[in-house]
C-alpha positions in Angstrom: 24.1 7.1 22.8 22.3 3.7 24.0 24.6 0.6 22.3 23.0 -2.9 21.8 24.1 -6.3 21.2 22.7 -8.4 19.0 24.4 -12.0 20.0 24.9 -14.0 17.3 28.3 -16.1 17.7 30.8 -14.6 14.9 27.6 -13.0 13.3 27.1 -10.8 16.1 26.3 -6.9 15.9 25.8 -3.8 17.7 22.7 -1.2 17.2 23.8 2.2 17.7 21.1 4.8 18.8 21.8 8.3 18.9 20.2 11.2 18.0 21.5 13.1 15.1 23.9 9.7 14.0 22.7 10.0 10.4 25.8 12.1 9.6 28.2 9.8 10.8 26.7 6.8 8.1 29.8 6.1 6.4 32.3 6.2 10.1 29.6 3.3 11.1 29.4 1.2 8.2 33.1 1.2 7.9 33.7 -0.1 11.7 30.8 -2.7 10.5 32.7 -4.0 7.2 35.8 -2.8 7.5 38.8 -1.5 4.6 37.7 -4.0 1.9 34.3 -3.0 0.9 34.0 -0.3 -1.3 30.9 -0.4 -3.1 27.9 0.4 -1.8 24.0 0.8 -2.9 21.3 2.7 -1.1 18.2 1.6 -1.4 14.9 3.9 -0.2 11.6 5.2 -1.1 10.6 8.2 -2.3 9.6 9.8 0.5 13.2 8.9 2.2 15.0 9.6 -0.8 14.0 13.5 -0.2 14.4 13.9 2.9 18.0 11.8 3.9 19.5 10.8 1.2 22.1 13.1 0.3 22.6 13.4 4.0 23.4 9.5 3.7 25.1 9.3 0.5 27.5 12.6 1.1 28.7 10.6 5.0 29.4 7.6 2.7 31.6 9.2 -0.2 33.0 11.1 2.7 34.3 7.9 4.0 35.6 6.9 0.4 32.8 4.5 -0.6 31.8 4.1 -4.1 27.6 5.1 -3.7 24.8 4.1 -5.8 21.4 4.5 -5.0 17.7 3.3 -6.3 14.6 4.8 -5.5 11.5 3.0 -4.9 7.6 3.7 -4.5 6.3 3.6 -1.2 3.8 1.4 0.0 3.8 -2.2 1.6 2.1 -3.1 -2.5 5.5 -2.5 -3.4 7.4 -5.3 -1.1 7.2 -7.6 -4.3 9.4 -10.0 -6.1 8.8 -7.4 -8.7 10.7 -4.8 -6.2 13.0 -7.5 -5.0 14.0 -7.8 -9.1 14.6 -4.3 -9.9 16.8 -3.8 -6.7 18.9 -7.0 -8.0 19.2 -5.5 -11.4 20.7 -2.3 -9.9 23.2 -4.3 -8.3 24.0 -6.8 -11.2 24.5 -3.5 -13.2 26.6 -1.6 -10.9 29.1 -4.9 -11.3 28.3 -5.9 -7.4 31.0 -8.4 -5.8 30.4 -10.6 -2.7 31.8 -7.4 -0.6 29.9 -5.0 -1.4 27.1 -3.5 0.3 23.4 -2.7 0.4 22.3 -0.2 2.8 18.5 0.2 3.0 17.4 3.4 4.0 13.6 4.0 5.2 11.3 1.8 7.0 10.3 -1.8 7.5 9.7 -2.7 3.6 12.9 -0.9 2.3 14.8 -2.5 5.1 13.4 -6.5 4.5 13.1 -6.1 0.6 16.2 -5.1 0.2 17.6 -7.0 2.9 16.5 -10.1 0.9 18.3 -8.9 -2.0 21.3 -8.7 0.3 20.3 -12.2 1.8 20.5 -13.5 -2.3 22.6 -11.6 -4.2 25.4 -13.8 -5.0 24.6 -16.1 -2.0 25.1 -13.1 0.2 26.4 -9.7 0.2 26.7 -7.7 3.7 24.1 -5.1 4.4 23.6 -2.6 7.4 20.2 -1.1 7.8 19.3 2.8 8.3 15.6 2.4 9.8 13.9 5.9 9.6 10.1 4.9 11.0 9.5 3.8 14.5 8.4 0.2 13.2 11.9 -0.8 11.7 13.8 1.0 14.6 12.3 -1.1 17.1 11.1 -4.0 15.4 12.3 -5.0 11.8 15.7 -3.7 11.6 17.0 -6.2 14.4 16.8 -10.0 14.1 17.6 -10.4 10.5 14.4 -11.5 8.7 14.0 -10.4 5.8 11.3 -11.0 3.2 8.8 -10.2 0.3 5.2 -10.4 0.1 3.2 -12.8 -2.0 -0.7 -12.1 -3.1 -2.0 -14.9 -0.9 0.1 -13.7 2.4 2.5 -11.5 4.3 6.4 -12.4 4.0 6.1 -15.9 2.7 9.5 -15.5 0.9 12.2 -14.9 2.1 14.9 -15.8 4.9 17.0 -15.4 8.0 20.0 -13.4 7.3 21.6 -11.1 9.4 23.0 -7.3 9.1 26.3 -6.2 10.0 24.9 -3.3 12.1 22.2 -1.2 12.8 22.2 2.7 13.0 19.3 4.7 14.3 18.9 8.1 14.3 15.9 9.0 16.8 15.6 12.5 15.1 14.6 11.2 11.9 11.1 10.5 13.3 9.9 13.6 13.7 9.4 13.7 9.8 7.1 11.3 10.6 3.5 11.4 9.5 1.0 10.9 12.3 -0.2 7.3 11.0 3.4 5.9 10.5 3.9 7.0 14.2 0.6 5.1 15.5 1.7 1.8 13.5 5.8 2.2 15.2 3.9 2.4 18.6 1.4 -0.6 18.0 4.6 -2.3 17.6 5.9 -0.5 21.2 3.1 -1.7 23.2 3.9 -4.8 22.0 6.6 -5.0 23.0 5.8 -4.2 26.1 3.1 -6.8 26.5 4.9 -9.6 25.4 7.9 -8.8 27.7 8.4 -6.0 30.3 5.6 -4.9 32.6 7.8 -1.9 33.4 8.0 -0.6 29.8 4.2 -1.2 29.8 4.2 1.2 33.2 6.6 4.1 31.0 4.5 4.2 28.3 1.4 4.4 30.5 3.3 7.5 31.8 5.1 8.6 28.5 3.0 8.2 25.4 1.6 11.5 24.6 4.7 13.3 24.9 6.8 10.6 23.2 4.1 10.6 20.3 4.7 14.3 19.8 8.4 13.7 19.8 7.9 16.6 22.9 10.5 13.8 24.8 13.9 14.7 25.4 16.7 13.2 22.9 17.6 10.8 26.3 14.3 10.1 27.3 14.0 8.9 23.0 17.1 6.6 22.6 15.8 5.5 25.9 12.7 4.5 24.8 13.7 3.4 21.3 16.5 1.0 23.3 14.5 -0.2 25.4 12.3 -1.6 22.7 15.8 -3.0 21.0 17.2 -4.8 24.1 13.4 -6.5 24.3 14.0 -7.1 20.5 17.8 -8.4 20.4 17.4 -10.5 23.7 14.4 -12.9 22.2 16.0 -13.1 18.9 19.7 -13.8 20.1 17.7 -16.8 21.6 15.9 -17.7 19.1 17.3 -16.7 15.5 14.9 -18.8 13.1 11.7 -18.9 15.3 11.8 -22.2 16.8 10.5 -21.3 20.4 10.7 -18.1 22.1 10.8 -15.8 18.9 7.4 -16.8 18.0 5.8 -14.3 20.9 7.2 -11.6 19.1 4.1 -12.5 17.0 1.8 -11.2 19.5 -1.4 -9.6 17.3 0.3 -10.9 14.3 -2.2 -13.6 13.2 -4.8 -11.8 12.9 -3.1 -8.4 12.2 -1.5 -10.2 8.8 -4.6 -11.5 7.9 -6.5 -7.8 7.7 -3.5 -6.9 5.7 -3.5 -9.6 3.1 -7.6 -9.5 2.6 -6.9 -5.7 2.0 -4.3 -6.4 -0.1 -2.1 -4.4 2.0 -3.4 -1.1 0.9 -5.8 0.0 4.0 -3.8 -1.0 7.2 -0.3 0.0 8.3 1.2 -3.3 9.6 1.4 -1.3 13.1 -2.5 -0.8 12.8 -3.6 -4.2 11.7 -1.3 -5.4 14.6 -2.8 -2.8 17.3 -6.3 -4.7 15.8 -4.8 -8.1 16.4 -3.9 -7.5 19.8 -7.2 -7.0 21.0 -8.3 -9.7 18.9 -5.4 -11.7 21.1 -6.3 -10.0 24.1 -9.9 -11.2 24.2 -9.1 -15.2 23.3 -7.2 -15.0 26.4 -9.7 -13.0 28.3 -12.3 -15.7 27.3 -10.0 -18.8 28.0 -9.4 -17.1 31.6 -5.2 -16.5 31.5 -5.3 -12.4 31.0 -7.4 -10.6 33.9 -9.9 -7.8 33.2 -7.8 -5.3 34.2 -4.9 -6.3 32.4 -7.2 -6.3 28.9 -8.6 -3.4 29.6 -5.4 -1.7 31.0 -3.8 -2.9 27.2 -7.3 -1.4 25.7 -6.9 2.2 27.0 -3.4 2.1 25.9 -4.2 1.0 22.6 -7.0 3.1 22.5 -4.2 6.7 23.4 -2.2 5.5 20.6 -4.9 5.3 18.3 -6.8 2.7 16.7 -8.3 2.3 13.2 -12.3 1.7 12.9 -12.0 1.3 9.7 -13.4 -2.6 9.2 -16.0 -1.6 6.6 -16.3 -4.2 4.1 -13.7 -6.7 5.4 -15.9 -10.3 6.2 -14.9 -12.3 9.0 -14.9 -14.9 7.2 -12.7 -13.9 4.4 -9.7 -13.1 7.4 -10.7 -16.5 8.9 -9.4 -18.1 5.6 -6.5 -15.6 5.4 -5.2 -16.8 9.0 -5.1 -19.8 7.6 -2.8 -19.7 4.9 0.0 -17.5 7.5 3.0 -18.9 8.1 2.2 -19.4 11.9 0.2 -22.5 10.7 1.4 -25.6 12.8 -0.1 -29.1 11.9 -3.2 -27.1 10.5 -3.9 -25.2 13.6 -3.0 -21.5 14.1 -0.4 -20.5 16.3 -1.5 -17.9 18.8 0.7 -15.6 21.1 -1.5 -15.1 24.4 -1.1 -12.9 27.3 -1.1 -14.1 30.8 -0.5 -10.8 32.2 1.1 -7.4 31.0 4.8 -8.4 30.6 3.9 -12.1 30.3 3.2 -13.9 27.2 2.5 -17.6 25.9 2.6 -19.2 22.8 -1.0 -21.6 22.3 -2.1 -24.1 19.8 -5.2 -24.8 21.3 -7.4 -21.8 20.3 -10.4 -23.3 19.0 -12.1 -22.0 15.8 -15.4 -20.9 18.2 -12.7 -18.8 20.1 -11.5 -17.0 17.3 -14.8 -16.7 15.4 -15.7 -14.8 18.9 -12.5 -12.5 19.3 -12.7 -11.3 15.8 -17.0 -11.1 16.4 -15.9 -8.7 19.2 -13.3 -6.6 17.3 -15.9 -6.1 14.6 -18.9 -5.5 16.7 -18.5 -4.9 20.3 -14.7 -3.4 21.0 -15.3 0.7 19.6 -18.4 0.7 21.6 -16.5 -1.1 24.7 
């Protein structure tokens, strides 16, 4: 079991990853909210819903909670206010107090849609998240934003708000379909860009076999905690995104723009972000701070996890005005994450529109024959 602290004064929590933990659901959420919650909804997806929710719901009664649960569709067109609503109805109808608790179940739009609700709900009712896809188990489970999409951009409503606890079951993955495991690792080798050369150096080693889930349990909580202790150590500095958070956005500006001009329906945020990195990669190859070798060494390792071609019918023109409506929009310039090296990031105001035109001219044109 690999334990991780996410410091946040009296809101502080631990992430618990072990392989097999589902079972133990309702143990955990009690130690997180102790005797005086008793009501609880899960909220999931269809696709979660048949695989672990009985699993979930039978640990919880077990433990003498009072469950409820609501099924949504799945799909990133789903994180709506419209979704948002219906989750809020469930509760209102289930009688919900201020101590009761949302639990979502599933991956990184169960976990911030319904985390909103939690964020809302009465001013704020405590939630724990379940993440069951390699993008919420290292990514957006931990750091408590939580958010729904609006038509003209990615998670431009919502808030800060932070769980109780996080339980991750690394066996869950394997379940996995093989696109949901290429958009959790986009968000791996991230990670690893933005932070630890020598996670950059275990993936190098590691990917095929992790990819496969071929890995050890061990060798998997180590590699899914390694990604949380990059994760809870740059939010526990920076909770609302004032500084340091903000290079967790690395492959983000662009990677949210391909999303929104596709309307979130062609792109996994993992795969638009694998796509923004090497938009990233190349602004700071071209202003001179990331070496050759270090963009091509992120390329190749990009390339093993598997990147998406698919940029048919998208204009450059069309994400250029998408980027500018994001939320990383700063005095009317875009914020960019840059590398300086592998493990080494900075955050840049000073990319010039001629320097984005040409990254995202190269990602379109040049990069699948590079």
């Amino acid at each position: 079991m690999e334990l991780i602290p996410v410091e946040f004064g009296n809101r502080s929590y631990t992430i618990e990853i072990e392989a097999g933990s589902l079972v133990r659901t309702g143990k955990f959420l009690r130690k997180c909210v102790g005797d005086q919650s008793v009501k609880v909804l899960i909220a999931t997806t269809k696709t979660v819903a048949g695989l672990y929710l009985d699993t979930v719901r039978e640990a919880l009664v077990a433990e003498g909670f009072d469950v409820i649960d609501i099924i949504v569709p799945d799909g990133e067109e789903y994180k709506t206010l419209k979704t948002y609503e219906n989750i809020v109805t469930k509760c209102i109808e289930a009688r919900f107090e201020r101590r009761s608790i949302i639990v979502p179940l599933g991956g990184g739009v169960i976990g911030d849609t319904a985390g909103f609700v939690a964020a809302t709900l009465l001013r704020g009712v405590p939630f724990i998240q379940i993440p069951t896809t390699i993008v919420s188990q290292v990514d957006s489970s931990i750091g408590g934003k939580v958010a729904v999409n609006h038509s003209l951009g990615k998670n431009l409503i919502g808030s800060f708000y932070q769980p109780r606890g996080v339980l991750i079951d690394t066996k869950v993955l394997t379940t996995l379909e093989q696109r949901e495991v290429i958009s959790g690792m986009g968000e791996v080798v991230k990670h690893a860009v933005i932070r630890t050369a020598e996670f950059f150096t275990f993936l190098e080693e590691h990917i095929e076999s992790i990819m496969r889930f071929e890995a050890s349990d061990d060798v998997m909580e180590r590699f899914i905690g390694w990604n949380c202790k990059i994760k809870a150590e740059v939010v526990s500095a920076d909770e609302h995104e004032s500084g340091l958070r903000a290079i967790l956005n690395y492959g983000h500006t662009v990677g949210h723009a391909l999303e929104a001009v596709t309307r979130y329906s062609r792109f996994k945020h993992g795969e638009a972000v694998i796509l923004g990195m090497v938009a990233a990669g190349k602004i700071a190859l071209d202003k001179g701070l990331m070496s050759e070798t270090d963009f091509t060494r992120q390329n190749n390792l990009l390339n093993r996890v598997g990147i998406s071609s698919d940029l048919t019918g998208i204009d450059i023109h069309d994400v250029l005005k998408a980027m500018t409506l994001d939320k990383k929009v700063i005095g009317g310039r875009l914020r960019f994450i840059l590398p300086d090296s592998i493990g080494a990031v900075r955050i840049h105001n000073d990319v010039s529109d001629d320097e984005i035109k040409k990254s995202l001219s190269f990602l379109f044109n040049d990069f699948f024959a590079y």
